[in-house]
N, C-alpha and C positions, 0 to 999 in steps of 0.2 A: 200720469196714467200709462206710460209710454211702455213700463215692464210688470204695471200693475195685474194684470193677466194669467203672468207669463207666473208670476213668485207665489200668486194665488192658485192655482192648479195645482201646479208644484209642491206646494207645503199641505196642502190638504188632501193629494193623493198619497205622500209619504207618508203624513201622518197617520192616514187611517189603512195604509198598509203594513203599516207598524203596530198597528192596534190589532190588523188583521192576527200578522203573524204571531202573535201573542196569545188569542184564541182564534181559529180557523171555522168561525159559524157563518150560513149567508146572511145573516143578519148586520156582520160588520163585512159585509162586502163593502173596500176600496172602492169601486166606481159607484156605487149606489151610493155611497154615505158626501163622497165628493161633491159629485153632484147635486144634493139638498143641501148640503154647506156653503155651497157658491151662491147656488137660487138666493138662499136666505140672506148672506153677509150683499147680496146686491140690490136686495129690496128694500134691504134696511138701509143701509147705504146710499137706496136713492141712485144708482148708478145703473144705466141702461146697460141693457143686453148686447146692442151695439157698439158701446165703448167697452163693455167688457171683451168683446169678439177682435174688436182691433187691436187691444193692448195684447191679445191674444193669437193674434195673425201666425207666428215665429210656430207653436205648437202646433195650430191649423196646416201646417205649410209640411210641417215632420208626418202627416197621417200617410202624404203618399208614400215617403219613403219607408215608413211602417210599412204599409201593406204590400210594397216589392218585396220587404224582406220575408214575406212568407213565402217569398219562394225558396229561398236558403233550407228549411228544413226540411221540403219537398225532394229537393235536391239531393238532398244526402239521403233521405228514405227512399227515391227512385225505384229501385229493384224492387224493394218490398209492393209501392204503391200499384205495380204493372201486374205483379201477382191478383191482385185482388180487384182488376180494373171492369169485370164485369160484376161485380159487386158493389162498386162502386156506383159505376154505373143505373144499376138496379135501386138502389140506396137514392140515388138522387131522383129518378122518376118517381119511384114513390113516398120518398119523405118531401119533394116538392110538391106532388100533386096532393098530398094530406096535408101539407101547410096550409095551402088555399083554401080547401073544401071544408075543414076543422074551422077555418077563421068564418066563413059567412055560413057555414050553418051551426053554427053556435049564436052568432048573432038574428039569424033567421029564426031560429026558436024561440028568441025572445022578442020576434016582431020588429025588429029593429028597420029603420029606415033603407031604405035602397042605398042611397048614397054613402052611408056607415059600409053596409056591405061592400061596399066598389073601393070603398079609404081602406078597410081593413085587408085583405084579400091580399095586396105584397109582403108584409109584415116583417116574413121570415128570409128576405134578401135588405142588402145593403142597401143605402137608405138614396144615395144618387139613383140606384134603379130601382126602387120602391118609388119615389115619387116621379120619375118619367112614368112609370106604369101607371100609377094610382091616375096621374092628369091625362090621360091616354085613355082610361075607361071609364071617369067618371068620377073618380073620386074627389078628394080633399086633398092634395100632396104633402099640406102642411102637417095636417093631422097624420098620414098617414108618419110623416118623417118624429113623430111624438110616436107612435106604434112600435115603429122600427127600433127607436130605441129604449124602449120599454123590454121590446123581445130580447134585444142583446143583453140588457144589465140582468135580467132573469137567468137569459141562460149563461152570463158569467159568473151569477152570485149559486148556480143551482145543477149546473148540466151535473159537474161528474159524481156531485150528490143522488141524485134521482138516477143515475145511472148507476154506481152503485148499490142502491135500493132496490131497483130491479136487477140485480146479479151479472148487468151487462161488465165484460170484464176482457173481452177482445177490443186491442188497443184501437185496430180498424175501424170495428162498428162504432166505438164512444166517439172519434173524429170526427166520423159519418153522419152521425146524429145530431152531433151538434153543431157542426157547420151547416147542415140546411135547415137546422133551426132558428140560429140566431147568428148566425154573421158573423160582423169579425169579432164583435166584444166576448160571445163564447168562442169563438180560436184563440182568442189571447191568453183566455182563461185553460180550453184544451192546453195549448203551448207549456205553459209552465208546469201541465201535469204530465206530460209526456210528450220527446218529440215526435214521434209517430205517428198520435193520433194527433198531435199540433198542426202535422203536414197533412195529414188528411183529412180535416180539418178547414183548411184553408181553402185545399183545392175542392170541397165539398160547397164552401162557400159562393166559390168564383163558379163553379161548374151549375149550382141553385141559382143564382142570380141570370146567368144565360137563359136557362132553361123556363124560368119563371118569365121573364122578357117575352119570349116568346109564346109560352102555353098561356096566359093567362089573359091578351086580349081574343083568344079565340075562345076562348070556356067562359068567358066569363058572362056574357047574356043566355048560355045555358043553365047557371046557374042562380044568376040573383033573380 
Protein backbone atom coordinates (compact mmCIF):
# COMPACT_ATOMS: atom_id res chain seq x y z
CA UNK A 1 0.00 0.00 0.00
CA UNK A 2 3.05 1.93 0.49
CA UNK A 3 2.71 3.81 -3.46
CA UNK A 4 -0.85 2.59 -3.65
CA UNK A 5 -2.23 6.16 -3.41
CA UNK A 6 0.25 7.89 -4.99
CA UNK A 7 -0.36 5.38 -8.85
CA UNK A 8 -4.12 5.54 -8.04
CA UNK A 9 -4.44 9.46 -8.27
CA UNK A 10 -2.21 9.59 -10.87
CA UNK A 11 -3.62 7.24 -13.44
CA UNK A 12 -7.18 8.36 -12.82
CA UNK A 13 -6.52 11.96 -13.09
CA UNK A 14 -4.55 11.39 -16.32
CA UNK A 15 -6.89 9.33 -17.42
CA UNK A 16 -9.88 11.30 -17.41
CA UNK A 17 -7.89 14.31 -18.32
CA UNK A 18 -7.39 12.65 -21.46
CA UNK A 19 -10.76 11.88 -21.83
CA UNK A 20 -11.10 15.54 -20.93
CA UNK A 21 -9.19 16.81 -23.69
CA UNK A 22 -10.83 14.81 -26.22
CA UNK A 23 -14.25 16.46 -25.48
CA UNK A 24 -13.88 19.56 -23.24
CA UNK A 25 -17.78 19.23 -21.31
CA UNK A 26 -18.09 19.85 -17.33
CA UNK A 27 -19.48 16.72 -17.37
CA UNK A 28 -16.04 14.92 -17.84
CA UNK A 29 -14.39 17.30 -15.49
CA UNK A 30 -10.83 15.58 -14.38
CA UNK A 31 -11.25 16.40 -10.71
CA UNK A 32 -15.00 15.39 -10.43
CA UNK A 33 -14.83 12.16 -12.23
CA UNK A 34 -11.38 11.25 -10.11
CA UNK A 35 -12.57 11.75 -7.36
CA UNK A 36 -16.04 9.20 -7.71
CA UNK A 37 -13.44 6.87 -9.13
CA UNK A 38 -11.30 6.69 -6.05
CA UNK A 39 -14.47 6.72 -3.62
CA UNK A 40 -15.72 3.82 -5.49
CA UNK A 41 -12.55 1.45 -6.36
CA UNK A 42 -12.05 2.03 -2.25
CA UNK A 43 -15.31 0.96 -1.18
CA UNK A 44 -15.17 -1.90 -3.23
CA UNK A 45 -11.98 -2.60 -2.25
CA UNK A 46 -12.75 -2.48 1.36
CA UNK A 47 -9.87 -0.16 1.82
CA UNK A 48 -10.11 2.71 4.34
CA UNK A 49 -9.95 6.42 3.68
CA UNK A 50 -7.02 6.49 6.09
CA UNK A 51 -4.75 4.11 4.34
CA UNK A 52 -5.73 5.54 1.30
CA UNK A 53 -4.52 9.13 2.66
CA UNK A 54 -1.14 7.67 3.78
CA UNK A 55 -0.15 5.76 0.82
CA UNK A 56 -1.02 9.20 -0.37
CA UNK A 57 1.08 11.48 2.11
CA UNK A 58 3.90 12.23 -1.05
CA UNK A 59 0.92 14.21 -3.18
CA UNK A 60 -0.72 15.66 0.19
CA UNK A 61 2.83 17.08 0.90
CA UNK A 62 3.06 18.65 -3.15
CA UNK A 63 -0.27 20.92 -2.34
CA UNK A 64 1.97 23.39 -0.33
CA UNK A 65 4.26 23.83 -2.92
CA UNK A 66 1.32 23.91 -5.46
CA UNK A 67 -0.06 26.70 -3.84
CA UNK A 68 3.35 28.92 -3.52
CA UNK A 69 3.69 28.47 -6.94
CA UNK A 70 0.73 30.71 -7.44
CA UNK A 71 2.73 33.20 -6.88
CA UNK A 72 4.91 32.72 -10.12
CA UNK A 73 2.14 33.91 -12.39
CA UNK A 74 1.22 36.83 -9.97
CA UNK A 75 4.63 37.76 -10.51
CA UNK A 76 5.02 38.00 -13.91
CA UNK A 77 1.42 39.79 -14.25
CA UNK A 78 2.50 42.34 -11.38
CA UNK A 79 2.08 45.63 -13.31
CA UNK A 80 -1.07 44.60 -14.82
CA UNK A 81 -2.44 43.37 -11.31
CA UNK A 82 -1.53 47.05 -9.57
CA UNK A 83 -3.48 48.66 -12.38
CA UNK A 84 -6.67 47.27 -11.34
CA UNK A 85 -6.01 46.96 -7.48
CA UNK A 86 -9.02 48.98 -6.49
CA UNK A 87 -11.09 46.73 -8.43
CA UNK A 88 -9.85 44.21 -7.01
CA UNK A 89 -10.14 45.23 -4.06
CA UNK A 90 -13.85 46.13 -4.56
CA UNK A 91 -14.20 42.49 -6.17
CA UNK A 92 -13.26 40.84 -3.16
CA UNK A 93 -15.51 42.83 -0.43
CA UNK A 94 -18.20 42.17 -2.46
CA UNK A 95 -17.97 38.85 -4.08
CA UNK A 96 -16.86 37.87 -0.36
CA UNK A 97 -19.53 39.35 1.40
CA UNK A 98 -22.17 37.62 -1.26
CA UNK A 99 -20.53 34.42 -0.77
CA UNK A 100 -21.60 34.30 2.86
CA UNK A 101 -25.14 35.95 2.55
CA UNK A 102 -25.98 33.73 -0.78
CA UNK A 103 -24.99 30.47 1.29
CA UNK A 104 -27.34 31.10 4.58
CA UNK A 105 -30.13 32.76 2.97
CA UNK A 106 -30.55 30.24 0.47
CA UNK A 107 -30.50 27.84 3.21
CA UNK A 108 -32.67 30.15 5.42
CA UNK A 109 -35.48 30.01 2.85
CA UNK A 110 -35.75 26.55 3.11
CA UNK A 111 -35.94 26.59 6.97
CA UNK A 112 -32.82 24.87 7.32
CA UNK A 113 -31.33 24.33 10.85
CA UNK A 114 -29.00 27.04 12.44
CA UNK A 115 -26.22 24.98 12.57
CA UNK A 116 -26.32 24.17 8.51
CA UNK A 117 -26.31 27.90 8.31
CA UNK A 118 -23.14 28.46 10.53
CA UNK A 119 -21.45 24.87 8.36
CA UNK A 120 -22.29 26.48 5.22
CA UNK A 121 -21.47 30.34 5.42
CA UNK A 122 -17.12 29.74 4.66
CA UNK A 123 -17.84 27.62 1.63
CA UNK A 124 -16.28 29.84 -0.87
CA UNK A 125 -12.59 30.15 0.96
CA UNK A 126 -9.93 27.29 1.29
CA UNK A 127 -10.84 24.66 3.26
CA UNK A 128 -7.88 25.05 6.36
CA UNK A 129 -9.73 28.53 6.80
CA UNK A 130 -13.18 27.40 6.15
CA UNK A 131 -13.19 24.86 8.93
CA UNK A 132 -11.05 27.15 11.62
CA UNK A 133 -14.06 29.62 10.80
CA UNK A 134 -16.86 27.13 10.53
CA UNK A 135 -15.50 25.55 14.48
CA UNK A 136 -15.26 29.34 15.61
CA UNK A 137 -19.11 30.09 14.90
CA UNK A 138 -20.71 27.14 15.31
CA UNK A 139 -20.72 25.07 12.74
CA UNK A 140 -19.73 21.39 11.61
CA UNK A 141 -15.94 21.96 10.28
CA UNK A 142 -16.15 18.46 8.74
CA UNK A 143 -19.12 19.10 6.83
CA UNK A 144 -18.30 22.27 6.16
CA UNK A 145 -14.56 20.96 4.70
CA UNK A 146 -17.23 18.44 2.17
CA UNK A 147 -18.90 22.11 1.11
CA UNK A 148 -15.54 23.61 0.35
CA UNK A 149 -14.95 21.10 -1.84
CA UNK A 150 -17.96 20.77 -3.61
CA UNK A 151 -17.61 24.66 -4.25
CA UNK A 152 -14.17 24.23 -5.88
CA UNK A 153 -14.92 21.00 -8.32
CA UNK A 154 -18.12 23.16 -9.45
CA UNK A 155 -16.19 26.02 -9.94
CA UNK A 156 -13.34 24.00 -11.75
CA UNK A 157 -15.77 21.96 -13.84
CA UNK A 158 -17.93 25.45 -14.63
CA UNK A 159 -16.30 29.02 -13.78
CA UNK A 160 -15.09 30.03 -17.41
CA UNK A 161 -18.33 28.28 -18.88
CA UNK A 162 -20.90 30.43 -17.02
CA UNK A 163 -18.61 33.15 -17.47
CA UNK A 164 -18.63 32.95 -20.83
CA UNK A 165 -22.42 32.63 -20.86
CA UNK A 166 -22.74 35.65 -19.21
CA UNK A 167 -20.42 37.58 -21.91
CA UNK A 168 -17.86 38.19 -19.07
CA UNK A 169 -14.66 38.47 -21.19
CA UNK A 170 -12.19 40.70 -19.19
CA UNK A 171 -9.49 38.48 -18.21
CA UNK A 172 -9.37 40.49 -14.64
CA UNK A 173 -12.96 40.09 -13.72
CA UNK A 174 -13.17 36.08 -14.72
CA UNK A 175 -9.96 35.59 -12.08
CA UNK A 176 -11.76 37.81 -9.71
CA UNK A 177 -14.86 35.93 -9.76
CA UNK A 178 -13.57 32.93 -9.59
CA UNK A 179 -11.16 33.01 -6.97
CA UNK A 180 -13.51 34.32 -4.37
CA UNK A 181 -15.84 31.75 -5.46
CA UNK A 182 -14.09 28.72 -5.31
CA UNK A 183 -10.57 28.62 -4.34
CA UNK A 184 -7.95 27.12 -5.42
CA UNK A 185 -9.67 24.09 -7.52
CA UNK A 186 -11.26 26.99 -9.79
CA UNK A 187 -7.50 28.88 -10.03
CA UNK A 188 -6.10 25.85 -11.21
CA UNK A 189 -8.80 25.69 -13.62
CA UNK A 190 -8.52 29.78 -14.24
CA UNK A 191 -4.62 29.01 -14.60
CA UNK A 192 -4.79 26.83 -17.58
CA UNK A 193 -7.15 29.25 -19.30
CA UNK A 194 -5.31 32.15 -18.99
CA UNK A 195 -2.26 33.35 -17.12
CA UNK A 196 -3.83 36.52 -16.06
CA UNK A 197 -6.78 35.87 -14.79
CA UNK A 198 -4.86 32.42 -13.22
CA UNK A 199 -2.89 35.29 -11.29
CA UNK A 200 -5.60 37.08 -10.27
CA UNK A 201 -7.12 34.38 -9.40
CA UNK A 202 -5.00 33.21 -6.83
CA UNK A 203 -4.58 36.39 -5.33
CA UNK A 204 -8.45 36.75 -5.25
CA UNK A 205 -8.26 33.43 -3.46
CA UNK A 206 -5.66 34.36 -0.76
CA UNK A 207 -7.02 37.99 -0.32
CA UNK A 208 -11.11 35.97 0.24
CA UNK A 209 -9.98 33.77 2.59
CA UNK A 210 -8.31 36.89 4.87
CA UNK A 211 -11.10 38.64 4.45
CA UNK A 212 -13.80 36.04 5.13
CA UNK A 213 -11.51 35.16 8.49
CA UNK A 214 -12.18 38.11 9.64
CA UNK A 215 -15.87 39.39 8.47
CA UNK A 216 -17.63 36.46 9.08
CA UNK A 217 -17.41 35.79 12.95
CA UNK A 218 -18.60 39.41 13.34
CA UNK A 219 -21.79 39.12 10.82
CA UNK A 220 -22.52 36.15 11.58
CA UNK A 221 -25.11 36.29 14.62
CA UNK A 222 -26.68 39.14 12.48
CA UNK A 223 -27.39 36.99 10.27
CA UNK A 224 -28.37 33.31 11.14
Amino acid sequence: MNTFGIFLTISAYTFFSWAYSKKKTPILNPVLLSILLIALILKVGNISYEKYMESARFLSFLLGPAVVSLAIPLYKQINIVKEYKKEIAAGIITGGTVAILSAVYILKAFNAPEILQRTIAPKSVTTAIAMGVSEKIGGIPELTAVLVILTGILGNALAPELLDFFNIRDRVARGLATGVSSHGLGTARMILEDELSGAVSGLAMALNGVYTAFLLPLIIELIV
